[in-house]
C-alpha positions in Angstrom: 0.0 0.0 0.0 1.3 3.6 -0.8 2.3 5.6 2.0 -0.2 8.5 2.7 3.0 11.0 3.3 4.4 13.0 5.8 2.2 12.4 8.2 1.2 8.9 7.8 3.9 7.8 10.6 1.9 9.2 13.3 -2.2 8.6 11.7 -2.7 5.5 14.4 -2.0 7.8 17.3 -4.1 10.6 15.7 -7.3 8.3 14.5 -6.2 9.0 10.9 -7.2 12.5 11.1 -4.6 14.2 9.0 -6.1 17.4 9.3 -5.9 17.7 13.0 -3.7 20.8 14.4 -2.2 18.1 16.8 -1.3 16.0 14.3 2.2 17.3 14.4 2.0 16.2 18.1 0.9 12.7 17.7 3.6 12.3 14.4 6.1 13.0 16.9 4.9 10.6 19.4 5.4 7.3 16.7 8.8 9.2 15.8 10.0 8.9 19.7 9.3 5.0 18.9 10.7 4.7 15.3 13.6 7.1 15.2 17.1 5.9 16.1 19.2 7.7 18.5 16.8 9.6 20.6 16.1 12.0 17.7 11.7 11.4 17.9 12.2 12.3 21.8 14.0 15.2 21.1 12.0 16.5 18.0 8.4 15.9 20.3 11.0 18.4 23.0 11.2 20.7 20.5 8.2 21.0 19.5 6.7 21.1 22.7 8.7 24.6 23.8 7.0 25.9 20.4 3.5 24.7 21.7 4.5 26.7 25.0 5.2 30.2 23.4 1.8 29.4 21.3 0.1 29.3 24.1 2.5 32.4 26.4 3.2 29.7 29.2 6.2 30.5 30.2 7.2 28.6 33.1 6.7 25.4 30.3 9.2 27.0 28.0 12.4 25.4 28.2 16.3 27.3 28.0 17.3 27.5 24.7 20.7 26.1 26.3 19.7 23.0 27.2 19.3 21.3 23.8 22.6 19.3 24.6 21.2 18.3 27.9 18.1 16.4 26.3 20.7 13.8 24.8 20.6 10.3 25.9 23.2 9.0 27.7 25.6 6.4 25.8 28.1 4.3 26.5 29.9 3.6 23.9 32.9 5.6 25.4 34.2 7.7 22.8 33.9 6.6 19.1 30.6 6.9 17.0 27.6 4.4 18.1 24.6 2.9 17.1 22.7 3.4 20.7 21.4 5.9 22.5 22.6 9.0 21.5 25.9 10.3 23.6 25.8 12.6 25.9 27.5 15.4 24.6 27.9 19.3 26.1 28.3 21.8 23.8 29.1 24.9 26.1 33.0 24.2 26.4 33.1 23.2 22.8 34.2 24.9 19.6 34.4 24.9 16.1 38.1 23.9 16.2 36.8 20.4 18.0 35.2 19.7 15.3 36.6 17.1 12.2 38.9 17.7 11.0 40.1 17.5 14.0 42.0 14.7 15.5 39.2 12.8 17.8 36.3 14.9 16.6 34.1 12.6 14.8 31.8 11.7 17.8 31.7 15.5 18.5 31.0 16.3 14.8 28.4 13.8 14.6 26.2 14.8 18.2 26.5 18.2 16.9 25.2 18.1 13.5 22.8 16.3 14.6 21.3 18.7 17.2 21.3 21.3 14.0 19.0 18.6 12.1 16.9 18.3 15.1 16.4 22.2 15.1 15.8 21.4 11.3 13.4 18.7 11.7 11.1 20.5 14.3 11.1 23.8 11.9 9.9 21.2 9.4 6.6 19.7 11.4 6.2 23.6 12.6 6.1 24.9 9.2 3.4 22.4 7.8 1.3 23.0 11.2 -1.5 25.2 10.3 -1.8 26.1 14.0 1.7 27.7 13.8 2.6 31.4 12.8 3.8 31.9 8.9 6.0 35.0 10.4 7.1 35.7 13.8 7.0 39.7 12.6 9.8 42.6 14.5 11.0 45.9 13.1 14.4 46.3 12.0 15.4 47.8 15.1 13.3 45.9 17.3 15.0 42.4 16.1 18.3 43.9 16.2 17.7 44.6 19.7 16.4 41.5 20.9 19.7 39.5 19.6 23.2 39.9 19.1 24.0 39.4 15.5 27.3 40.7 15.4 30.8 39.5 14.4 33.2 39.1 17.6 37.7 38.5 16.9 36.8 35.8 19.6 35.0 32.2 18.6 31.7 31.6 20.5 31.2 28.2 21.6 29.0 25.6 19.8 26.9 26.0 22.0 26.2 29.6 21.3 25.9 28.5 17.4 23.3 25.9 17.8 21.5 28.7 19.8 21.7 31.4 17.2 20.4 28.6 14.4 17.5 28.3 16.7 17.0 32.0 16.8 17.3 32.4 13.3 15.2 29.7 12.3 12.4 31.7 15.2 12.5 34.7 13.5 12.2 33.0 9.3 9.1 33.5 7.0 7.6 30.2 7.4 7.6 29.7 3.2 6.9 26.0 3.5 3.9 27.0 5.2 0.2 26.6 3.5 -0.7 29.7 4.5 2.3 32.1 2.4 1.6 33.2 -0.8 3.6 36.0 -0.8 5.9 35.2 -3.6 6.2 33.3 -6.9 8.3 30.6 -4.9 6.8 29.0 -1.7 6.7 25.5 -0.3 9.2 23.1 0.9 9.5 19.8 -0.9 11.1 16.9 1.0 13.1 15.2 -1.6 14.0 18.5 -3.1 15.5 19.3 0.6 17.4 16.2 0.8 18.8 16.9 -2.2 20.1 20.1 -1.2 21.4 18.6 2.5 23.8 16.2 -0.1 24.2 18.7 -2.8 25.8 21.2 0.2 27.6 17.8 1.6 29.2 17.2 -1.6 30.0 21.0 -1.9 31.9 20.8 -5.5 31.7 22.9 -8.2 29.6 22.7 -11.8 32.9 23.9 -14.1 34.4 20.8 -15.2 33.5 16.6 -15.4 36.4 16.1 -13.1 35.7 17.7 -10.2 31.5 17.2 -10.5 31.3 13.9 -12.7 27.4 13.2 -11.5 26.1 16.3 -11.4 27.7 17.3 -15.2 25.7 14.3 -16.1 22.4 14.9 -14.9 22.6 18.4 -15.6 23.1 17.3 -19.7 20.1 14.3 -19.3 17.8 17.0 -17.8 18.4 19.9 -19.5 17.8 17.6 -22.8 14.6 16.3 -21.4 13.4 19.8 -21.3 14.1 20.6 -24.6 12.4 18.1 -25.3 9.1 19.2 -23.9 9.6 22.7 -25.3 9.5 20.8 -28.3 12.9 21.1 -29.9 13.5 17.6 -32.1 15.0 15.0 -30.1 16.3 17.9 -27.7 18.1 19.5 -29.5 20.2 22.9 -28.4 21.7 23.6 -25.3 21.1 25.3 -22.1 22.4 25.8 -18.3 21.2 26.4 -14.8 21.7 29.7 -13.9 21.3 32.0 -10.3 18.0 32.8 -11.3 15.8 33.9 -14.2 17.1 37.6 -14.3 20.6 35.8 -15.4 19.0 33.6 -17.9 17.3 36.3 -19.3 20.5 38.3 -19.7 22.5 35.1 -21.1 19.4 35.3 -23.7 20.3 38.9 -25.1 23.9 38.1 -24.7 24.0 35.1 -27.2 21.4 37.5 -29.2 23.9 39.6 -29.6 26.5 37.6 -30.3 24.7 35.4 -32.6 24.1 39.0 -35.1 27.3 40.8 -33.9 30.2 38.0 -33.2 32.6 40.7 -33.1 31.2 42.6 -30.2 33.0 39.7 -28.0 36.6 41.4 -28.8 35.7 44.6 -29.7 32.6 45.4 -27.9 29.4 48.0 -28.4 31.6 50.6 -30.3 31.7 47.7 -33.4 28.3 47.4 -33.6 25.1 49.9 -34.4 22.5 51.0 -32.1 20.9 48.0 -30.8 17.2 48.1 -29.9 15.5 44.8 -28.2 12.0 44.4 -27.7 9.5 43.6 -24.5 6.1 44.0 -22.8 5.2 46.6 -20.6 4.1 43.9 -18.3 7.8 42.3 -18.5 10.1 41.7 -15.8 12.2 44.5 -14.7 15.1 42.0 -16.1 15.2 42.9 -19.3 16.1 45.8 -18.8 18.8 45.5 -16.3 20.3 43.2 -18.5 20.4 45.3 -21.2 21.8 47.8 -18.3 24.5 45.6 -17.4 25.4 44.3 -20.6 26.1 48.2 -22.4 23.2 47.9 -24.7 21.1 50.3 -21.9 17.7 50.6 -20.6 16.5 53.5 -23.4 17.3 50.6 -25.9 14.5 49.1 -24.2 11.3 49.4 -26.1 8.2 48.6 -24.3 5.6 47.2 -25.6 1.7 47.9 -25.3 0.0 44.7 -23.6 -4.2 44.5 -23.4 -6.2 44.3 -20.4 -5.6 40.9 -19.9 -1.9 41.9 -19.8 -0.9 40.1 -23.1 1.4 41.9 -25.7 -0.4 43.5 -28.5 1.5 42.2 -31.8 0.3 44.6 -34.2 2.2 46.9 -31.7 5.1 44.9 -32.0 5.9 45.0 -35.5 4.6 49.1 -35.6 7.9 49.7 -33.6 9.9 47.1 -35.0 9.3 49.3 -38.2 9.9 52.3 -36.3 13.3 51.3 -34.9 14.4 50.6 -38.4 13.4 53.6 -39.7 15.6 55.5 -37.0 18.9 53.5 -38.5 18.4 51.3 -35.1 19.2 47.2 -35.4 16.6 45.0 -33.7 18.0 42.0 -32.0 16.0 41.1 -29.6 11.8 40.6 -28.5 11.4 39.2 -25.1 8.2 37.2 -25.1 6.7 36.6 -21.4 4.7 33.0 -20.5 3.5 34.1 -17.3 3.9 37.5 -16.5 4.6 38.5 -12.6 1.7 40.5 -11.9 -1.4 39.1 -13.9 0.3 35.7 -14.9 -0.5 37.1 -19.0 0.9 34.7 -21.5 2.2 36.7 -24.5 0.8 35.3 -27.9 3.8 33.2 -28.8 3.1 32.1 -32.5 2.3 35.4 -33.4 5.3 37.1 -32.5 7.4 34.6 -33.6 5.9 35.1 -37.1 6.4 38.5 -36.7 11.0 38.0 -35.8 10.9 35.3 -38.5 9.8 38.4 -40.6 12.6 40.6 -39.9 14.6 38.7 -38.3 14.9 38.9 -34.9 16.2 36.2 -31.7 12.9 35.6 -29.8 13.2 34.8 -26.4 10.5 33.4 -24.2 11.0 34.6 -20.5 8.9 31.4 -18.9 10.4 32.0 -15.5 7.1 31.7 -13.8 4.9 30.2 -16.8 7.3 27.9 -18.5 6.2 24.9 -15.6 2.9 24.6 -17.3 4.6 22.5 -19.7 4.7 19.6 -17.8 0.8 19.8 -17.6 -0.9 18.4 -20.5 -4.3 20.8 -19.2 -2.3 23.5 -19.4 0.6 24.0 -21.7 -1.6 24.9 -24.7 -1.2 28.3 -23.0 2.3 28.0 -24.2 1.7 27.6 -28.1 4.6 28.1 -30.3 6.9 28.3 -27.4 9.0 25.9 -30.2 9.9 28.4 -32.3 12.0 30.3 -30.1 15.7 30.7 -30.1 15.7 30.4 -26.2 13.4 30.1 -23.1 14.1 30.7 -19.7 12.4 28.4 -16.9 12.5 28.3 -13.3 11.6 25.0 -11.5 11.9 27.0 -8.6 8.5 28.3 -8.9 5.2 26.3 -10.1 7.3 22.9 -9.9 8.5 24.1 -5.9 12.4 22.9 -6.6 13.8 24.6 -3.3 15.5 27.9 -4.5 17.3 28.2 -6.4 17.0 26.1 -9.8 16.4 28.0 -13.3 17.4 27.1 -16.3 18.3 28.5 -19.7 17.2 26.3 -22.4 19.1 27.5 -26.4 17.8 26.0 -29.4 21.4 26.3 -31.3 24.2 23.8 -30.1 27.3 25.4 -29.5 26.6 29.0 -29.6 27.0 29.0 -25.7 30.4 27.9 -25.8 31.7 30.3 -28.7 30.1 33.2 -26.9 31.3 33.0 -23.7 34.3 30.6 -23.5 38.0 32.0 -22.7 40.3 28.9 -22.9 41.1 29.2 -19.2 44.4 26.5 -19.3 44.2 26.2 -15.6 40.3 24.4 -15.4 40.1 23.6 -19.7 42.8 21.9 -20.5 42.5 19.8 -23.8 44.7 17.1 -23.5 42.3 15.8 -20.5 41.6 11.8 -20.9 37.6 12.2 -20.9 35.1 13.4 -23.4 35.7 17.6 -23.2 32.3 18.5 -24.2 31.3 17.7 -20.6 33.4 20.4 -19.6 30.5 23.2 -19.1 32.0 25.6 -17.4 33.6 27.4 -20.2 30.3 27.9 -21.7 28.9 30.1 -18.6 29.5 33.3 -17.2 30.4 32.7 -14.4 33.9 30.6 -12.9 32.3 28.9 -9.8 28.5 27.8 -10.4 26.2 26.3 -7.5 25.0 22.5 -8.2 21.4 23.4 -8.7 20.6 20.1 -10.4 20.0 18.2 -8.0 17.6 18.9 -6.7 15.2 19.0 -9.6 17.1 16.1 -10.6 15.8 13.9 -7.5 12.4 15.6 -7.2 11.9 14.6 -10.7 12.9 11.3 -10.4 10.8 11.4 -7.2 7.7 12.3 -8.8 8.4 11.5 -12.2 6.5 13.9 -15.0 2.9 13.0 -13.3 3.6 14.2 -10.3 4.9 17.4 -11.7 1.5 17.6 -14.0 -0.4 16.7 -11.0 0.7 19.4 -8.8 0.7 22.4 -10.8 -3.3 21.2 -12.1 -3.8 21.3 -8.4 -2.6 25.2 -7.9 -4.3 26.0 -10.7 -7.7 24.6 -9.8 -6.9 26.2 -6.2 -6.5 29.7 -8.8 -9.6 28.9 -10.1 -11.7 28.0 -6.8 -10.2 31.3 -5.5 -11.7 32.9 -8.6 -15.2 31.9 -8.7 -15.4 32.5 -4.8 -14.9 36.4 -5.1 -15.7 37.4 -8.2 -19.3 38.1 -7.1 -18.7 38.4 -3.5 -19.6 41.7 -2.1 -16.8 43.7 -1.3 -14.3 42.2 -3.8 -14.0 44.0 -7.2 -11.3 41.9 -10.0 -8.3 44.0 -11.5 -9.6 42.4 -15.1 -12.7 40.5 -16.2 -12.8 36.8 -16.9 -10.8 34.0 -15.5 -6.8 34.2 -15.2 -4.4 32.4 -16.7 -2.4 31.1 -14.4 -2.5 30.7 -10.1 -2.9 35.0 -10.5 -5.9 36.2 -9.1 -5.4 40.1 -9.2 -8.1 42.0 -6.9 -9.7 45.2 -4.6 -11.1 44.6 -1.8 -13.1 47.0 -0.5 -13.8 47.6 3.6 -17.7 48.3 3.9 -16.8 52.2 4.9 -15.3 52.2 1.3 -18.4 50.5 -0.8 -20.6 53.6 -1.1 -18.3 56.4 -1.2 -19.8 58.4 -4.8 -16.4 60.5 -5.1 -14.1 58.8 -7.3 -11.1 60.1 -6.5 -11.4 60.4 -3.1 -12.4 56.2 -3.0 -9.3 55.4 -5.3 -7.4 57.5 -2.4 -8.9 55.7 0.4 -8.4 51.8 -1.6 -5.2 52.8 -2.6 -4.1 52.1 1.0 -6.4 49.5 2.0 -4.2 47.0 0.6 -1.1 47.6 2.2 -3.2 47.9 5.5 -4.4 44.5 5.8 -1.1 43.3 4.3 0.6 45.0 7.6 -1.5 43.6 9.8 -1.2 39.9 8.3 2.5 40.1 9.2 1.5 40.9 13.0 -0.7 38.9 13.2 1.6 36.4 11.7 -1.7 34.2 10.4 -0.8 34.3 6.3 0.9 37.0 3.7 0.3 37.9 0.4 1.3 40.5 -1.8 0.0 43.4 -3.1 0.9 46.2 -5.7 -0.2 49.0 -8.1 0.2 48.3 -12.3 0.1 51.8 -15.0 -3.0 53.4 -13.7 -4.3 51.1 -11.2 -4.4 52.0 -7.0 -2.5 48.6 -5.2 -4.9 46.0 -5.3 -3.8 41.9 -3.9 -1.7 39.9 -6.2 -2.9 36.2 -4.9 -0.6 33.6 -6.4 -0.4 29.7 -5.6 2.5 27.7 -6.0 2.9 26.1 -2.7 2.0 21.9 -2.9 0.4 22.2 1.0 -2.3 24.7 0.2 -5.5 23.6 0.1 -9.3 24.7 -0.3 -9.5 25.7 3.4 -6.2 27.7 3.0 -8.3 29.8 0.0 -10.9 29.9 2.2 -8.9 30.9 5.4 -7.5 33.7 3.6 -10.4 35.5 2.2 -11.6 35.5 6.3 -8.7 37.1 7.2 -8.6 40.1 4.7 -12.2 40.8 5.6 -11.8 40.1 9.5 -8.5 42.3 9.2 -9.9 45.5 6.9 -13.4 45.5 8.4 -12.7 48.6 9.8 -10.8 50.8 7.3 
């Protein structure tokens, strides 16, 4: 029988009811009984000092210093054992008795595993709906309460596994159901582990030899994207990057390159005034790319996008036309699948007709969009996304990859490599005794570049495509649900008609004092802070957080987005409570 997840270790002791607030409580009770080394009793500890300051009990709370003391005893004198856990004291110990120090595996080994005990009972914490998503201070406030600053003199480990504690206290719960602030939210097991042994492992991505695994699944994956982008047999090329911003600038770089190969030696004085291309509703990246890579931000031509916050193609080509006119080379049009604010999804076959016409590198900027390829439901909404010369995507949003993982996918093999490579002799050789191609880190900006592979890697291999597919349908029905709840509800207005395109749901809501004020400016005044309001007192409260802004002409309305695996219907349902319970009075 399939397991039933995270919580199924402790369903006996909780009669199966999964969504109990103490399930957490009776999890950690089978844990105490199934976990080696004392590490259940321990975790149930833990958890019990946060059930304490839940309830402002005090005198239950325990010292924050005593983790050590909560050890079992062993007495397996002083090498590593399979008992009881040691006991071990951690306020006359330091960093330096740790490996690799001569004796220090025992030590080493009790005090990493205190830090994954701290780890574990954030974990259980963070899915506990009963729990805070944000432990909120000012600035000054949380710089008062702690000592955060650097000393010449070590602090003992004891003093470290008590400022892990208090940093992990004071954290945006992100795994949490109830935090939708950003694009990226949830905490995916396998995805964790992944990271624990990619950070273990803690090589670099530059060359086969030093990162023989990770080279490897980085070329299978990457190829299996292509794949689904639609590129024959997956074709092209591609690399993880820190972060969409950087894939979309390696995009305009090879742009570039690929029209201008000389700008590589000679740079921006060889070549003419280059003009690239990009929705108004884009991502501020574009530009700073363009910013950072000489081309510059007036070079930048925005444009127009409907209501719906889709680019306008007939708009397109009237300033492609435009720029040409001027004596100005386009090289560049930026496409968006998934825009930040409304989740818009540019029309991609279009505008690829449109720089097959003149000529032009389309990109496709699917940082937040590009997921909905892996659901068969969905990824019409992605049409044409084929015909690009490159797409950015970022597993660490919709497909919850723990941050961070993007990737830059190119359809031209090679072109990465002659645009960016330098023959470094020191890391390149070519009289190596392997296949060189597998050397990638001449093809990247960058010299040392995080393993983000990993983790995808595993959670892929976890879930396999289905899962993946089955997830994301589930955000986007939870979109939807959140949809057809408030569009008709009194007090709610929608920032566009009709039903959005991805987990987006862009809306007002208005406080009754606001519903029947007849003066039009003075109501777009009042609503214009409403938002920000409740949003401040969600973060005192601590109870759930979403995001809010202003677009063009529009006063800040709430931009709800879902991409977090643990919400839920009641979550949706939680949080349209809480903005009404919290801005009843404005």
């Amino acid at each position: 029988m399939a397991s039933h997840g995270f919580w199924s270790l402790g369903a006996q002791s909780a009669g199966g009811d999964n969504s109990s607030p103490s399930t957490p409580r009776a999890w950690c009770q089978a844990a105490a009984q199934k976990f080696t080394g004392g590490i259940g009793s321990k975790l149930c500890a833990l958890l019990n000092v946060g059930e304490m300051e839940k309830t402002g009990d005090p005198s239950a709370a325990a010292d924050p210093k005593q983790g050590a003391s909560l050890a079992e005893t062993c007495s397996c004198s002083d090498k590593p054992c399979s008992c009881s856990r040691a006991a071990v004291g951690f306020s006359h110990l330091y960093s330096t008795d740790l490996l690799p120090a001569l004796d220090g595996d025992l030590k080493t080994l009790n005090f990493l595993q205190e830090v994954v005990d701290i780890l574990l009972a954030y974990i259980v914490e963070s899915f506990d709906r009963s729990t805070k998503v944000i432990d909120f201070h000012y600035p000054n406030e949380l710089l008062q309460r702690n000592n955060w600053e650097l000393s010449d003199e070590p602090e003992t480990l004891d003093d470290i596994l008590i400022s892990c504690r208090a940093t992990l206290k004071y954290a945006i719960k992100t795994a949490h159901p109830r935090y939708f602030n950003q694009l990226s939210t949830g905490l995916d097991m396998v995805g964790l582990a992944a990271d624990w042994l990619t950070s273990t492992a803690n090589t670099n991505m530059f060359t086969y030899e030093v990162a023989p695994v990770f080279v490897l699944l980085e070329y299978v994956t990457l190829k299996k994207m292509r794949e689904i982008i639609g590129w024959e047999n997956g074709r092209g090329d591609g690399i993880f990057s820190p972060g969409g911003a950087i894939s979309n600038m390696y995009a305009m770089l090879l742009a570039r390159y690929k029209m201008f190969p000389e700008v590589k030696e000679k740079g921006m004085s060889s070549v003419p005034k280059l003009v690239a291309f990009t929705s108004e509703h884009s991502h501020f990246s574009i530009k700073k790319g363009a910013a950072a890579l000489g081309i510059g931000t007036e070079s930048v031509i925005c444009i127009k996008a409907d209501e719906r916050g889709k680019m306008i193609p007939s708009d397109l080509e009237r300033r492609i036309v435009e720029a040409k006119q001027k004596g100005y080379v386009p090289f560049f049009v930026s496409a968006t699948a998934g825009t930040t604010v409304y989740g818009a999804f540019d029309p991609l076959i279009a505008i690829s007709d449109i720089c097959k016409k003149y000529g032009i590198w389309m990109h496709v900027d699917g940082a937040w969009g590009g997921s909905l390829l892996m659901s068969r439901k969905h990824r019409w909404k992605l049409n044409g996304v084929e015909r690009a010369n490159s797409m950015t995507w970022n597993p660490h949003k919709m497909m919850a990859v723990p941050l961070q993982c993007s990737a830059l996918l190119v359809r031209e093999e090679g072109l990465m490599q002659s645009c960016n490579q330098m023959h470094a002799c020191y890391l390149f050789q070519q009289d190596k005794h392997y296949d060189l191609s597998y050397d990638t880190g001449d093809k990247a900006l960058q010299c040392g570049r995080h393993v983000d592979i990993f983790k995808l890697w595993l959670m892929w291999r976890a879930k396999g495509t289905i899962g993946f597919e089955a997830q994301i349908d589930k955000c986007l029905e939870l979109s939807e649900y959140l949809y057809n709840k408030i569009k008709d509800r009194e007090g709610y207005e929608m920032v566009f008609d009709g039903k959005p395109q991805h987990t987006n749901v862009c809306f007002w809501y208005l406080p009754p004092g606001l519903r029947y004020v007849e003066d039009k400016v003075e109501k777009m005044k009042r609503l214009h802070k409403v938002a920000p309001t409740i949003k401040a007192r969600m973060m005192e409260y601590g109870t759930t957080m979403v995001s809010y802004q202003p677009q063009g002409d529009k006063v800040n309305f709430f931009r709800m987005v879902i991409s977090n695996p643990a919400a839920t219907f009641e979550d949706i349902d939680f949080l349209i409570e809480e903005i009404e319970r919290l801005g009843q009075d404005l």
